[in-house]
C-alpha positions in Angstrom: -0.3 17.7 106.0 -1.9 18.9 102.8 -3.3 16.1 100.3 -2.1 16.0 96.9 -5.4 16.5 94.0 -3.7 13.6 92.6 -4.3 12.0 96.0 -7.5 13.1 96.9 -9.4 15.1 93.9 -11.6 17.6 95.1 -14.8 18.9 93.3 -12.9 21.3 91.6 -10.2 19.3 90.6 -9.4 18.9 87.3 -9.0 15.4 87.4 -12.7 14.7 88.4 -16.0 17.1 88.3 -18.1 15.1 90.7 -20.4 16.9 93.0 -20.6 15.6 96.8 -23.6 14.1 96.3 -21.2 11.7 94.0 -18.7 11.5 96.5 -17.5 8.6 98.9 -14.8 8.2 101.3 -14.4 4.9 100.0 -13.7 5.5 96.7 -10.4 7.0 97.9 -7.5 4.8 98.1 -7.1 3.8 101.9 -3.2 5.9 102.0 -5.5 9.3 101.0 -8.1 8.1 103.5 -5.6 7.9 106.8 -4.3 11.5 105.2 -7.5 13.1 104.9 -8.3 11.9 109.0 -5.1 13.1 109.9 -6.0 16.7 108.1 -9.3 16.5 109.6 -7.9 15.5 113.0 -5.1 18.7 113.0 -7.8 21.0 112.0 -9.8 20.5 115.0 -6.8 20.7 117.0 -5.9 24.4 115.8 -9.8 24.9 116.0 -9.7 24.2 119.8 -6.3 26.1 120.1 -7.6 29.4 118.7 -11.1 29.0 120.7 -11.2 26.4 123.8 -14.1 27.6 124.6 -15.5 25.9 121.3 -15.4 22.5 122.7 -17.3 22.8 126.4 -18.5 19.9 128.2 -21.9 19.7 128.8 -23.0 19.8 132.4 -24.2 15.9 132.1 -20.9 15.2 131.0 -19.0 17.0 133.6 -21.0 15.0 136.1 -20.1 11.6 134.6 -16.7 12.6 134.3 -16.2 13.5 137.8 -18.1 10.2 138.9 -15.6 8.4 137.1 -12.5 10.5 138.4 -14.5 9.7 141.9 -14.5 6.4 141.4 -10.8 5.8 140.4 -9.7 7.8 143.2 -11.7 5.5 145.6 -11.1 2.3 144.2 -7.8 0.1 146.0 -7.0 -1.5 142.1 -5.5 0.4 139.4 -5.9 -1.5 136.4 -5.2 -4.7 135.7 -2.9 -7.1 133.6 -3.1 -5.9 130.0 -3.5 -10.1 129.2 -6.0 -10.6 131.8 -8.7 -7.4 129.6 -7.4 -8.6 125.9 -9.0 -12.0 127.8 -12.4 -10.5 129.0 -12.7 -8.3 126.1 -12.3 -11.6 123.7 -15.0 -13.3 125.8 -17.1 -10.9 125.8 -16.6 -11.4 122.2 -17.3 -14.5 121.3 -20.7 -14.8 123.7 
């Protein structure tokens, strides 16, 4: 999805000649915002499709990744009532 100037003016828009010093996220309307994420959000998905390799795990995060993968194979429960987290989330919360 490509963001209209109008939407989001860029430095060398006509609309604005701000540097990016000047700039803030904020200052765009929160529509432009979820736009500009998704944009950003695509792009590294192509990124990783042309070069995989350009997003490797790290050999700590391998390990904790394969603890974890360990640990849900082990483990007799698979989840839980989605009610039963929203509850222990919100008290943890609210401590």
């Amino acid at each position: 999805m490509t963001i209209n100037p109008i939407d989001f003016p860029t430095i060398d828009s006509p609309i604005t000649k701000r540097s990016m010093s000047d700039f803030s996220i904020s200052d765009l309307p929160i529509p432009a915002r979820i736009r500009l994420v998704e944009d950003i959000w695509d792009s590294i998905a192509t990124d990783i499709a042309a070069d995989s390799a350009s997003l490797q795990m790290t050999d700590a995060q391998r390990t904790e990744l394969d603890r974890r993968l360990e640990a849900y194979a082990s483990d007799g429960v698979k989840g839980r009532p989605a009610d039963e987290a929203i509850e222990d989330i919100r008290s943890r919360l609210h401590r």
